[in-house]
Residue frames as qw, qx, qy, qz and C-alpha x, y, z in Angstrom:
[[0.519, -0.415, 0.642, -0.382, 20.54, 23.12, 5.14],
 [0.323, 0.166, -0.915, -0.173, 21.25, 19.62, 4.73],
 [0.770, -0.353, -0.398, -0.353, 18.35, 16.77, 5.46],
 [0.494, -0.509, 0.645, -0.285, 19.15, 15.50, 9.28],
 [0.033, 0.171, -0.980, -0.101, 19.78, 11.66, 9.00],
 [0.636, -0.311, -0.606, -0.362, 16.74, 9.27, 8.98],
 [0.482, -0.363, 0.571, -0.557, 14.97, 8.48, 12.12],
 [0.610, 0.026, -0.750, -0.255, 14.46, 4.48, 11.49],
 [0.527, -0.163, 0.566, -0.613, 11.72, 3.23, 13.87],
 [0.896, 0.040, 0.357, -0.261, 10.81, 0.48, 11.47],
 [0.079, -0.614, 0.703, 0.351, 13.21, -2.06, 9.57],
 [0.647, 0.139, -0.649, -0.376, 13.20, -4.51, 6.90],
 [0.185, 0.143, -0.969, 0.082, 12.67, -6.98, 9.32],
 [0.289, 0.347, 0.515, -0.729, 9.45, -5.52, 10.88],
 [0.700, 0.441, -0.118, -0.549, 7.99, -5.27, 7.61],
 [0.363, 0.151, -0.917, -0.064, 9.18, -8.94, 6.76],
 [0.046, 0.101, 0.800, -0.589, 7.03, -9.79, 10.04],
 [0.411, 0.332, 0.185, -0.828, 4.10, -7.57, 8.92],
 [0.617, 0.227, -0.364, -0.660, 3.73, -9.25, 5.95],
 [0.097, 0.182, -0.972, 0.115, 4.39, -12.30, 7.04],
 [0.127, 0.008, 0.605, -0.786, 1.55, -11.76, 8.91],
 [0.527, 0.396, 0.177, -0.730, -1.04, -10.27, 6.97],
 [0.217, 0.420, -0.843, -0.258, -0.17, -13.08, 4.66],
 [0.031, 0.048, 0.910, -0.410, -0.91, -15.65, 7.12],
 [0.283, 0.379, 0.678, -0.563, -4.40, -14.11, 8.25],
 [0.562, 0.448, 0.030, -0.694, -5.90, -12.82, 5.00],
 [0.352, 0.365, -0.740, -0.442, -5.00, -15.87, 2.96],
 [0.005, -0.115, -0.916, 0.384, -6.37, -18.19, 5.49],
 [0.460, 0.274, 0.304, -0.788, -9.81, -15.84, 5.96],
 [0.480, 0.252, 0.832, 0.121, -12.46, -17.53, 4.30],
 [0.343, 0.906, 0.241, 0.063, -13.00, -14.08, 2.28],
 [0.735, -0.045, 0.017, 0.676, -9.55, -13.87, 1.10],
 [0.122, 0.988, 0.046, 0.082, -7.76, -10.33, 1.57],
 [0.723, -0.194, -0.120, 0.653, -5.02, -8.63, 1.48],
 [0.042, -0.828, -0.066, 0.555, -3.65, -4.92, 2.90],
 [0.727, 0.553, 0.074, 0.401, -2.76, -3.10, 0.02],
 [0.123, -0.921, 0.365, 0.050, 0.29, -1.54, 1.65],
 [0.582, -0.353, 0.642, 0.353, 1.83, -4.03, 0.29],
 [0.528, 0.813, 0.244, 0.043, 1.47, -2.85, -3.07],
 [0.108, -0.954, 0.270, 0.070, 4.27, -0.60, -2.16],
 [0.783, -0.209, 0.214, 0.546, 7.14, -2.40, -3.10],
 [0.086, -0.358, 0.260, 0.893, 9.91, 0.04, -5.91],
 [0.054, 0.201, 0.788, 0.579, 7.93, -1.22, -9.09],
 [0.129, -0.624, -0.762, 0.110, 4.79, -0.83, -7.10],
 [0.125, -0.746, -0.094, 0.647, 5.21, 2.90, -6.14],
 [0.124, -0.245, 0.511, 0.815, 6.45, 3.53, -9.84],
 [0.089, -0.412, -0.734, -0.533, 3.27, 1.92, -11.46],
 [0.059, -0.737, -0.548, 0.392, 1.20, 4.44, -8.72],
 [0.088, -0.594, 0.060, 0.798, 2.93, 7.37, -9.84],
 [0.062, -0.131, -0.682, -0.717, 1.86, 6.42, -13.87],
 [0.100, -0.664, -0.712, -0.203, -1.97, 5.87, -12.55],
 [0.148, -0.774, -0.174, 0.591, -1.78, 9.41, -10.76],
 [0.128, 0.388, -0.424, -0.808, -1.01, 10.65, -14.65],
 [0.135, 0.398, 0.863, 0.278, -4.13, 8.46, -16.36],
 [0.145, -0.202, -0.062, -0.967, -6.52, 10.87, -17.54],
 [0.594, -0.500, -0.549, -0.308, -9.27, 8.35, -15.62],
 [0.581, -0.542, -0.478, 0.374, -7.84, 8.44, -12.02],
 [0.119, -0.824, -0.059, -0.551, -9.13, 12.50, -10.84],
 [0.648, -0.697, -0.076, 0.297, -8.06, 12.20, -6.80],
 [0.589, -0.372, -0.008, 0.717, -4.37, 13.51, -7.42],
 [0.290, 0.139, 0.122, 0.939, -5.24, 16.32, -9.61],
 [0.333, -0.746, -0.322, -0.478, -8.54, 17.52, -8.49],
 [0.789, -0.406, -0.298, 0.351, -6.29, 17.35, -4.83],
 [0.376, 0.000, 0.143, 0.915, -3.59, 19.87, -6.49],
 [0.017, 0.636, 0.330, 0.698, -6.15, 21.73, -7.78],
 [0.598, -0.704, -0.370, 0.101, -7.45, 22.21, -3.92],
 [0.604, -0.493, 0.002, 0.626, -3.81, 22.70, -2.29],
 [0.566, 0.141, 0.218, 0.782, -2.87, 24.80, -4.98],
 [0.177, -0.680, -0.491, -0.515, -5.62, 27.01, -4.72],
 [0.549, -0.785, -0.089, -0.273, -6.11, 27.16, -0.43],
 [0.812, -0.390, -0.371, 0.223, -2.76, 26.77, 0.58],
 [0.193, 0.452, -0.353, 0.796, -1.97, 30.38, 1.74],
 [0.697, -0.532, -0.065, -0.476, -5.23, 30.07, 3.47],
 [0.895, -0.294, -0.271, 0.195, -4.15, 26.30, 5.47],
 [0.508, 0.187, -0.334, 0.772, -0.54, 28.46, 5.93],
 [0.178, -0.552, 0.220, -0.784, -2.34, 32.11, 7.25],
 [0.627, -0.524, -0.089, -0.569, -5.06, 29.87, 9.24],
 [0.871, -0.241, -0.338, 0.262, -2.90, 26.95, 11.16],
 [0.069, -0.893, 0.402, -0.193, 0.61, 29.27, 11.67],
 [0.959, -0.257, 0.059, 0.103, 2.19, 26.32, 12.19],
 [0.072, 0.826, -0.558, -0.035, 5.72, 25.88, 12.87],
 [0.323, -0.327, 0.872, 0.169, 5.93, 22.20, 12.12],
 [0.714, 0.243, -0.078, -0.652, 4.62, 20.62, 9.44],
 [0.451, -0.129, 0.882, 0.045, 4.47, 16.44, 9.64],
 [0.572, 0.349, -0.453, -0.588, 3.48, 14.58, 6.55],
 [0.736, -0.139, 0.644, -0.154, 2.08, 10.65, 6.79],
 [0.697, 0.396, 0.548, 0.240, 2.54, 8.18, 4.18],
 [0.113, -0.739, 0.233, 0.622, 5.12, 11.25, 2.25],
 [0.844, 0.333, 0.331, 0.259, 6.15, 9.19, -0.61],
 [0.539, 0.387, 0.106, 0.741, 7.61, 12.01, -3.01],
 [0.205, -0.606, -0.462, 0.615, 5.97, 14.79, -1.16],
 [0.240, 0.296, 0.428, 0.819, 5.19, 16.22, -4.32],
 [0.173, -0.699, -0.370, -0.586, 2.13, 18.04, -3.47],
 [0.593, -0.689, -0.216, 0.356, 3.08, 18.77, 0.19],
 [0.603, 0.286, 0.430, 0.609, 5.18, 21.52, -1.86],
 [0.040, -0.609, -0.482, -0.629, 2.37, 23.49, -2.55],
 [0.457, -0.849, -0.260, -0.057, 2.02, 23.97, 1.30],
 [0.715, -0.041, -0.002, 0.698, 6.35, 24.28, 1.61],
 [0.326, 0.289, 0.294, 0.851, 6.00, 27.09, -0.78],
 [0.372, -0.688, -0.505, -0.364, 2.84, 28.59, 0.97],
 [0.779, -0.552, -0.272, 0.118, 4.65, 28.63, 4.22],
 [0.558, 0.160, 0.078, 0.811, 8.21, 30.12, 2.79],
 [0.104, 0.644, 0.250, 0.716, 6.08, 33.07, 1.80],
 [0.410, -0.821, -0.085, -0.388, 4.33, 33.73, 5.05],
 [0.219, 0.635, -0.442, 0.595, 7.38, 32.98, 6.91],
 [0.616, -0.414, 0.412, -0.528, 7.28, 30.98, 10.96],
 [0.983, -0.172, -0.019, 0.059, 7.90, 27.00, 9.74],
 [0.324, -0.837, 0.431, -0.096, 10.21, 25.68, 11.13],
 [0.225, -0.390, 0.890, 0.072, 10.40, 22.13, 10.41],
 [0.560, 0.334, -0.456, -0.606, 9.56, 19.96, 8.08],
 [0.378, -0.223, 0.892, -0.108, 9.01, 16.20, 9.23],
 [0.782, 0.165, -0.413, -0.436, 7.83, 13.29, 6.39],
 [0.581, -0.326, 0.706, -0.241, 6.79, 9.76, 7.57],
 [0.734, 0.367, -0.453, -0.349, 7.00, 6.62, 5.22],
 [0.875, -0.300, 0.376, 0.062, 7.80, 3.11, 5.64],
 [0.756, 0.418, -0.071, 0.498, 10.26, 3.22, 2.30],
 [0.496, -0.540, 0.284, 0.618, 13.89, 4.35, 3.41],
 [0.370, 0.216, 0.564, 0.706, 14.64, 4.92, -0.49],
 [0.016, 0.753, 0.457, 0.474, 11.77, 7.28, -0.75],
 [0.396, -0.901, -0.069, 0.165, 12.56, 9.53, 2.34],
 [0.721, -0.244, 0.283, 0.583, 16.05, 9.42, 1.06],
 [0.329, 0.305, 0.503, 0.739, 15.29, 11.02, -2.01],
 [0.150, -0.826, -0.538, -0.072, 12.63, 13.43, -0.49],
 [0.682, -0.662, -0.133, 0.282, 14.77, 14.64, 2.02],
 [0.604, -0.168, 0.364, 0.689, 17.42, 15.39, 0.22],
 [0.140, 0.763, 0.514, 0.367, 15.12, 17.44, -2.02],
 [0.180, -0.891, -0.379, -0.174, 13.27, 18.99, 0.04],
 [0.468, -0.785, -0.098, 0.393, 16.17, 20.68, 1.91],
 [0.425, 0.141, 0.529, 0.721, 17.98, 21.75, -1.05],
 [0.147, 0.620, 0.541, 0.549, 14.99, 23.29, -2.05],
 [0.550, -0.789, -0.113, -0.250, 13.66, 24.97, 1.28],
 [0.598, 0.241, -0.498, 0.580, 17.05, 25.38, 2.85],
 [0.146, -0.517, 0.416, -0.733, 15.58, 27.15, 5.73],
 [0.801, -0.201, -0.273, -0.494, 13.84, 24.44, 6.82],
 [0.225, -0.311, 0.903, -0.195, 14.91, 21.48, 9.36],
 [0.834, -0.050, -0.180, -0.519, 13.86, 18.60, 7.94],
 [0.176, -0.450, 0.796, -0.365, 13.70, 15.39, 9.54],
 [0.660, -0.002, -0.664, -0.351, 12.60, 11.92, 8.07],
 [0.434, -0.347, 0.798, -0.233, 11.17, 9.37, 10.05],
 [0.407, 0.230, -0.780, -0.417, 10.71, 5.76, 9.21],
 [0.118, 0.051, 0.902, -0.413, 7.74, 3.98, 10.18],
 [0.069, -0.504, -0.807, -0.298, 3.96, 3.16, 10.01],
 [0.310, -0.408, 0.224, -0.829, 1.51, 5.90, 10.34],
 [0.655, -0.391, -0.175, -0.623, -1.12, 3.44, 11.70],
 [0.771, -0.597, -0.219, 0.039, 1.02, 2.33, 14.72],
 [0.555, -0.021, -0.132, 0.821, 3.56, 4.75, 15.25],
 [0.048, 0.853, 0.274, 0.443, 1.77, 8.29, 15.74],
 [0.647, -0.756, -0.086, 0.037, 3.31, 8.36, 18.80],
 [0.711, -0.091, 0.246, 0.652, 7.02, 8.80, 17.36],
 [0.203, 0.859, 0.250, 0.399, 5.50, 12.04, 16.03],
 [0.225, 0.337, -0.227, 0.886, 7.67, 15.67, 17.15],
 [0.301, -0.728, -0.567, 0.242, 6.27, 17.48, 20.17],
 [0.383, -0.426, 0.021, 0.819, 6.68, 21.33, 20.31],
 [0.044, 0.188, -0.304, -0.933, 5.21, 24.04, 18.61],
 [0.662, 0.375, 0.180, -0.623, 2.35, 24.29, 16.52],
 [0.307, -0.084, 0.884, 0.343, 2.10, 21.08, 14.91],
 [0.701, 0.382, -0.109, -0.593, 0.25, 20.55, 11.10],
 [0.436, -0.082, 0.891, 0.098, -0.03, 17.00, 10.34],
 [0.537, 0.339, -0.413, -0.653, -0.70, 17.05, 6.41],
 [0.462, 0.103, 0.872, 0.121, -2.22, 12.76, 5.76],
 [0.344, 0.403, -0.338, -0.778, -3.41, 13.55, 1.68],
 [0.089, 0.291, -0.887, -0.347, -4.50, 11.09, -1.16],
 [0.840, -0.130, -0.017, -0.527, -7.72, 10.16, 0.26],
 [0.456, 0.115, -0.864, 0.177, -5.45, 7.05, 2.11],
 [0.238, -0.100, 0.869, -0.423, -7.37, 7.11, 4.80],
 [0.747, 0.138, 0.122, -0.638, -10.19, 5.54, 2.92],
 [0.404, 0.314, -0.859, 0.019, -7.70, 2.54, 2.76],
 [0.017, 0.127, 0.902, -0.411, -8.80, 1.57, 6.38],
 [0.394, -0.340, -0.805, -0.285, -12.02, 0.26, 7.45],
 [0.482, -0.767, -0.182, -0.382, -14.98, 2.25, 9.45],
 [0.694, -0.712, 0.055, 0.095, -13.20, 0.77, 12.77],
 [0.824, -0.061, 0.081, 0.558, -9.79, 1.28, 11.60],
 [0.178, 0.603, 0.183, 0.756, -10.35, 4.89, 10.43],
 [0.640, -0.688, -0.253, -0.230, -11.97, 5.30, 13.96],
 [0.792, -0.483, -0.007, 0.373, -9.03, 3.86, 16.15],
 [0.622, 0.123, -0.086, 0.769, -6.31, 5.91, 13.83],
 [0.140, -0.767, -0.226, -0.584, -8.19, 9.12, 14.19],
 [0.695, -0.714, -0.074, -0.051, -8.32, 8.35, 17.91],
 [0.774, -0.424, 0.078, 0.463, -4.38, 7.93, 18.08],
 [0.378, 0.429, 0.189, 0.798, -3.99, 11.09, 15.95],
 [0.473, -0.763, -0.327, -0.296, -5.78, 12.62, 18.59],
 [0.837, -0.378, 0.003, 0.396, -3.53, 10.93, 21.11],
 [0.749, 0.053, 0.152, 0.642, -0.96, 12.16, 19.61],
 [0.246, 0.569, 0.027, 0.784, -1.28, 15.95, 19.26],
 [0.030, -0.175, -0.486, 0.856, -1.89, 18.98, 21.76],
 [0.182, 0.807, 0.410, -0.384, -4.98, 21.20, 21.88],
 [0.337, 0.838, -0.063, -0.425, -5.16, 23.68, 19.06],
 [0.389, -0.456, 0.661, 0.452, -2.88, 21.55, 17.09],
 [0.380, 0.541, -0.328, -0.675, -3.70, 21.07, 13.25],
 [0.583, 0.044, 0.790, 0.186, -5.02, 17.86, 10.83],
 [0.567, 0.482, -0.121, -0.657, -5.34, 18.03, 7.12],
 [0.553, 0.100, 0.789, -0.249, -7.34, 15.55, 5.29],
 [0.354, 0.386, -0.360, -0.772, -7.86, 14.58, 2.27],
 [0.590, 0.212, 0.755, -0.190, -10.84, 12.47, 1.04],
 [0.108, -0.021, -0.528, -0.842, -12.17, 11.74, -2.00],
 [0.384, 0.152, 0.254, -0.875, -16.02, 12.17, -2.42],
 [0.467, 0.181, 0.856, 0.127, -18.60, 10.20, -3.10],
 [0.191, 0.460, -0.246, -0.831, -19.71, 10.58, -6.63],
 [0.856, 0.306, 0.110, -0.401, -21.54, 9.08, -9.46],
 [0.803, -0.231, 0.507, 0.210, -19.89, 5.32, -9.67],
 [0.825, 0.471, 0.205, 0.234, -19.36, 5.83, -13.72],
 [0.205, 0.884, -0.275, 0.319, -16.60, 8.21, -12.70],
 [0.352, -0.636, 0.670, -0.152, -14.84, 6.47, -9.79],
 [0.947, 0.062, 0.313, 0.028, -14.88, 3.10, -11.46],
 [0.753, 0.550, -0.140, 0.334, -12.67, 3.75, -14.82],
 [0.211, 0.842, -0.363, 0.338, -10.20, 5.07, -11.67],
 [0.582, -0.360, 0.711, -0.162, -9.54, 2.24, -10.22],
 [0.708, 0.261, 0.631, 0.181, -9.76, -0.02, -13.95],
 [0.114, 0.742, -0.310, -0.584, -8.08, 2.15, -16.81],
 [0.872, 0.364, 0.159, -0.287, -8.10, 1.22, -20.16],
 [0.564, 0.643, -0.512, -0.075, -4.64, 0.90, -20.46],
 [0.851, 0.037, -0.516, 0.096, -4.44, -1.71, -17.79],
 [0.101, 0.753, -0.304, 0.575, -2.30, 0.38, -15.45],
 [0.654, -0.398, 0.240, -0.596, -4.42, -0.25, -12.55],
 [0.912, 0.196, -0.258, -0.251, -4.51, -3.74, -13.27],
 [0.770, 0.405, -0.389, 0.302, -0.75, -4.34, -13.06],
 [0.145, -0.530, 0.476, -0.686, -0.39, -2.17, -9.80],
 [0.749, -0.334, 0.068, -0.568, -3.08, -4.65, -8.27],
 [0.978, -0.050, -0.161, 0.125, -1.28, -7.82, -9.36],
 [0.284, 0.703, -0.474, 0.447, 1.92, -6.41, -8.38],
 [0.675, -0.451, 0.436, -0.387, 0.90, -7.46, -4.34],
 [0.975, 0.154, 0.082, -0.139, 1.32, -11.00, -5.93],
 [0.532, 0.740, -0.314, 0.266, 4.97, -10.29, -6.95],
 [0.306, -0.771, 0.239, -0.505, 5.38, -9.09, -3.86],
 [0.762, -0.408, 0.370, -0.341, 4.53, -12.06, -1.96],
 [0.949, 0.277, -0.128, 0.082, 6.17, -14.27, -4.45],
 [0.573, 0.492, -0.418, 0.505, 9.54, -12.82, -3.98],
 [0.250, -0.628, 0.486, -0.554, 9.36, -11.71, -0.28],
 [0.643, -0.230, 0.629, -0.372, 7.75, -14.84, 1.31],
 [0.003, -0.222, 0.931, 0.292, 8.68, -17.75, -1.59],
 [0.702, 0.335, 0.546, -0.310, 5.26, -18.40, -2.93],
 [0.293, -0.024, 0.784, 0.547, 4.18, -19.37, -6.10],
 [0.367, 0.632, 0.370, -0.573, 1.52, -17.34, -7.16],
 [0.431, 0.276, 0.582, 0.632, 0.74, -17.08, -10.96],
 [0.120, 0.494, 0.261, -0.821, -0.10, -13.33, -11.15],
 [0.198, 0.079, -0.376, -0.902, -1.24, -13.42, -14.71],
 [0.291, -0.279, -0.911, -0.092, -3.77, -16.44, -13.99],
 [0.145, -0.496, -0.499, 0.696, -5.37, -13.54, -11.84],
 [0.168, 0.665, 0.324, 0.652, -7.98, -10.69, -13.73],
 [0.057, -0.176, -0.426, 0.886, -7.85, -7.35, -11.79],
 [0.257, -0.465, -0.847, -0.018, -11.23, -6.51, -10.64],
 [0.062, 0.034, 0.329, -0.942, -13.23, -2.88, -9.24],
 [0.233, -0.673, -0.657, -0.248, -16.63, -2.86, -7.90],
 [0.315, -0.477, -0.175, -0.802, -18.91, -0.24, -6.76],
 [0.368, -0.219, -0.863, 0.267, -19.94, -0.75, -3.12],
 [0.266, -0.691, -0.465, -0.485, -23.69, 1.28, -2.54],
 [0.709, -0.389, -0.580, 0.097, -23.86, -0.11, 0.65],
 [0.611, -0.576, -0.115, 0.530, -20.91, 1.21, 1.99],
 [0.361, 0.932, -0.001, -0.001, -19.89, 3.46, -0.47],
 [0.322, -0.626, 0.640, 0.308, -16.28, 2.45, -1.04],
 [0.842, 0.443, -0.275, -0.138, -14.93, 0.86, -4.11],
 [0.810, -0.400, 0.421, 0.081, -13.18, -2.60, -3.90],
 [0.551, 0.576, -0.510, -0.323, -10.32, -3.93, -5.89],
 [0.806, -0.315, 0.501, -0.014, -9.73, -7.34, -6.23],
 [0.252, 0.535, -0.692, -0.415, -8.28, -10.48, -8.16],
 [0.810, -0.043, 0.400, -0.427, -10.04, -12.98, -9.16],
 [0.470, -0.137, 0.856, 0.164, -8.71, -16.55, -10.12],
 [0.624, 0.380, -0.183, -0.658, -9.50, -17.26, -13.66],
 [0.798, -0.019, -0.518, -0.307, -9.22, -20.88, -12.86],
 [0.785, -0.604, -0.134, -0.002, -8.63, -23.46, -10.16],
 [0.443, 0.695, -0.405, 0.395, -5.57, -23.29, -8.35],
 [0.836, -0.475, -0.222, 0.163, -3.37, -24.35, -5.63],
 [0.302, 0.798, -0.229, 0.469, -0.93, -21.63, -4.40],
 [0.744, -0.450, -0.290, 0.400, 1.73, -22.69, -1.48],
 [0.227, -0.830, -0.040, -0.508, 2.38, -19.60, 1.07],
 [0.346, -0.606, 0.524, -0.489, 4.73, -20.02, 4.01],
 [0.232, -0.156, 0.932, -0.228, 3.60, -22.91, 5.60],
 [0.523, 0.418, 0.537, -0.513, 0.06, -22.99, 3.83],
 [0.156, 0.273, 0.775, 0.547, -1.58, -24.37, 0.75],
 [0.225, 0.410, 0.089, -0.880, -4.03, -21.87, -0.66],
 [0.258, 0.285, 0.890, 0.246, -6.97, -22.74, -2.76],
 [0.204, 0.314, -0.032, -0.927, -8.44, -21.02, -5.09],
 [0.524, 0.393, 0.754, -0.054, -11.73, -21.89, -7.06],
 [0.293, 0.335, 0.460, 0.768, -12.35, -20.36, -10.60],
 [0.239, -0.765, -0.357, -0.479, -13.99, -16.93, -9.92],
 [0.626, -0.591, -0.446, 0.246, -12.98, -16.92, -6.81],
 [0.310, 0.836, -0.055, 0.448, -11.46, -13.47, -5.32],
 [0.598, -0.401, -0.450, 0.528, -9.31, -12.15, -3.41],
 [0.008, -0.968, -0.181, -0.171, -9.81, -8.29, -2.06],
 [0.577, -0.291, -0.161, 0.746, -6.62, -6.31, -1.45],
 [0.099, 0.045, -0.027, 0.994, -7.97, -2.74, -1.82],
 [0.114, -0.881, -0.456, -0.047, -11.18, -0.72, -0.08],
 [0.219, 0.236, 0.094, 0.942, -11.29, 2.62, -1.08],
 [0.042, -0.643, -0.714, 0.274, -13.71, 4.34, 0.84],
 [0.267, 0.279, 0.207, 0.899, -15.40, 7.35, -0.18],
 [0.201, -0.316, -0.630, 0.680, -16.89, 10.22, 1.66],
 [0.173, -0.822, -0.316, -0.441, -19.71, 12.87, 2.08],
 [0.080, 0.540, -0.327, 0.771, -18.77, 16.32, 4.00],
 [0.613, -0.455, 0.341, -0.548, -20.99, 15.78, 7.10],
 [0.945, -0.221, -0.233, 0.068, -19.65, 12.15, 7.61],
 [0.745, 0.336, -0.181, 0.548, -16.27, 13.30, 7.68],
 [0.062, -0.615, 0.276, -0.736, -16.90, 15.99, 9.91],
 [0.812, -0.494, 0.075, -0.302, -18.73, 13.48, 12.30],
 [0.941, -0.113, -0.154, 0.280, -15.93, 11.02, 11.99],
 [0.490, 0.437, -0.255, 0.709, -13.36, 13.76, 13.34],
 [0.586, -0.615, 0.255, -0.462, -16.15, 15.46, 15.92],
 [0.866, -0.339, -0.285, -0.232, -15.58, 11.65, 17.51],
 [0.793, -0.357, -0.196, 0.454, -12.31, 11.97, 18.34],
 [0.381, -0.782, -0.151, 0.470, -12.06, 15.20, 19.57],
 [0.356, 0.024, 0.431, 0.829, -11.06, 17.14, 16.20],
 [0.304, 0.757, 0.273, -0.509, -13.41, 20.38, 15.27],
 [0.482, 0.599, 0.400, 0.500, -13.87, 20.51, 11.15],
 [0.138, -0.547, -0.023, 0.825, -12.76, 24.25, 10.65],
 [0.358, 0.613, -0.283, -0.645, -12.87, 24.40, 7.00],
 [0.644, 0.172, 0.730, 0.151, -13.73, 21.94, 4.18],
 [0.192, 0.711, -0.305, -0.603, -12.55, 22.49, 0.61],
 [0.792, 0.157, 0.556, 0.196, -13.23, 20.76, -2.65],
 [0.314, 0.052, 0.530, 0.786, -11.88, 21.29, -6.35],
 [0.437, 0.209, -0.163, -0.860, -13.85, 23.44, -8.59],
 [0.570, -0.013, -0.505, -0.648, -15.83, 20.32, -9.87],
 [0.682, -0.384, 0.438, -0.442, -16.52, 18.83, -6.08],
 [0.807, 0.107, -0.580, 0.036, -14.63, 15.12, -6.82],
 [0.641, -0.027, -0.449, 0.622, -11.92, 15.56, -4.03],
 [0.257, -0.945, 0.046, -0.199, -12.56, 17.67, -0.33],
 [0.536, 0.242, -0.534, 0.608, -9.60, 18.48, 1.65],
 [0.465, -0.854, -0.187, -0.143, -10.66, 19.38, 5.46],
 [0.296, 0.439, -0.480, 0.700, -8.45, 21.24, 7.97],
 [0.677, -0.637, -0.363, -0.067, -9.30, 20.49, 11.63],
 [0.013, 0.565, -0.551, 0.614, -7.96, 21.72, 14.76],
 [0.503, -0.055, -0.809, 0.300, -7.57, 19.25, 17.65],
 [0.507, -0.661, -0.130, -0.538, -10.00, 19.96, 21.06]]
């Protein structure tokens, strides 16, 4: 079975807007930031897929190890006859549940969300090739204001991997949760995948590799903004930056200015002082009984929680109340 066409709910111009935006407000903030979905540009997504092969950054294979391991179980115990996928990119490890699901036989449809057209393009086209019984059916758009563009019908499994949601912030992890709620039936299906919190001299060198990797992915946002919204950043004049946050337990990346600087932005002059940073990635990282509380709140019942053999990376499965 061929892929069905895209569903395009968001266009280059919406994301021209978005950033436009987040541009606007985090460059302005007097603790500069910026989202790091905008990391994502092609180059960007290419220099992820090298740091997901560094032998410092453990989340995507201590993840596989998981899925590869529990996903007749996530197939026997959901039955699900749709399976939705957030932030899809290649859907490489969504695969592992494809192939999990073939065997036992009842999906039906296959739906990946992304905001790249080029990357659903090439998914799609895969994935139905591969899994020819399948209906699959891209859509384009944001998970964290579009949940609501999700399929209805059937048992639904909504697969969100990578430990991305430890991208958003306590109240932002809160409000999507709550419209992922929104957005399913009763007995319907979430898997989750966090990474864990662990001793910092392991999750640091995976977010600051020694060949730089990281580094280049970070300044890459800078590229980004040069070519999309005519600034003039100097990305090398930036050093790429990961700390350890106790406090909160999430690790930040930033870039910090490695002298003074005056960077024009839209309509705005930007000033930077030597040292000065600017944050465009919180990674947050979890412990099992937060994660189960932050799903009890909006109305999601932990069923099962599953980590690699050497407890870096859990993957929960929840069912919707």
């Amino acid at each position: 079975m061929t892929a069905e066409p895209l569903e395009i709910y968001l266009e280059e111009r919406d994301l021209q807007r978005g950033l436009r935006e987040d541009a606007r407000a985090g460059l302005s903030a007097d603790e500069k930031w910026l989202p790091p979905k905008w990391f994502y540009d092609a180059r960007g997504s290419e220099l992820f897929e090298a740091i997901t092969r560094l032998p410092e950054y453990y989340p995507t294979r201590a993840e596989r190890a998981v899925l590869a391991e529990r996903a007749p179980d996530i197939a026997a115990l959901t039955g699900a006859k749709t399976l939705i996928e957030l932030g899809s990119g290649s859907s490489e490890k969504t695969r592992l549940l494809l192939d999990a699901f073939t065997r036992q036989g009842g999906l039906g449809t296959f739906v990946p969300l992304d905001v790249s057209v080029s990357a659903l393009l090439g998914s799609t086209a895969e994935i139905a090739a591969d899994y020819p019984e399948l209906r699959v059916r891209g859509i384009v758009g944001d998970f964290t204001r579009q949940l609501d563009l999700l399929p209805t019908g059937g048992r639904r499994l909504v697969v969100f991997l990578g430990g991305t949601i430890g991208n958003l912030l306590p109240a932002e992890r809160a409000e999507f949760l709550a419209e992922m709620r929104a957005a399913l039936e009763v007995n319907d299906w979430l898997l989750l995948g966090t990474d864990l919190v662990k001793d910092p001299s392991v999750i640091v060198p995976a977010y600051d590799d020694a060949a730089g990797v990281t580094a280049e992915f970070n300044r890459n946002v800078l590229h980004v903004i040069n070519r999309e919204l005519g600034a003039d950043f100097d990305p090398d004049a930036f050093e790429h930056v990961a700390l350890w946050d106790p406090a909160h337990e999430w690790i930040e990346m930033r870039l910090r200015a490695t002298r003074a600087m005056r960077v024009r932005v839209l309509d705005l002059t930007v000033e930077f002082a030597p040292g000065e940073d600017l944050r465009t990635e919180v990674s947050a990282k979890f412990r099992p009984a937060g994660i189960a509380a932050e799903l009890a709140e909006a109305d999601f019942t932990a069923s099962e929680f599953w980590t690699d053999p050497d407890g870096l990376f859990g993957v929960t499965l929840a069912q919707a109340r």
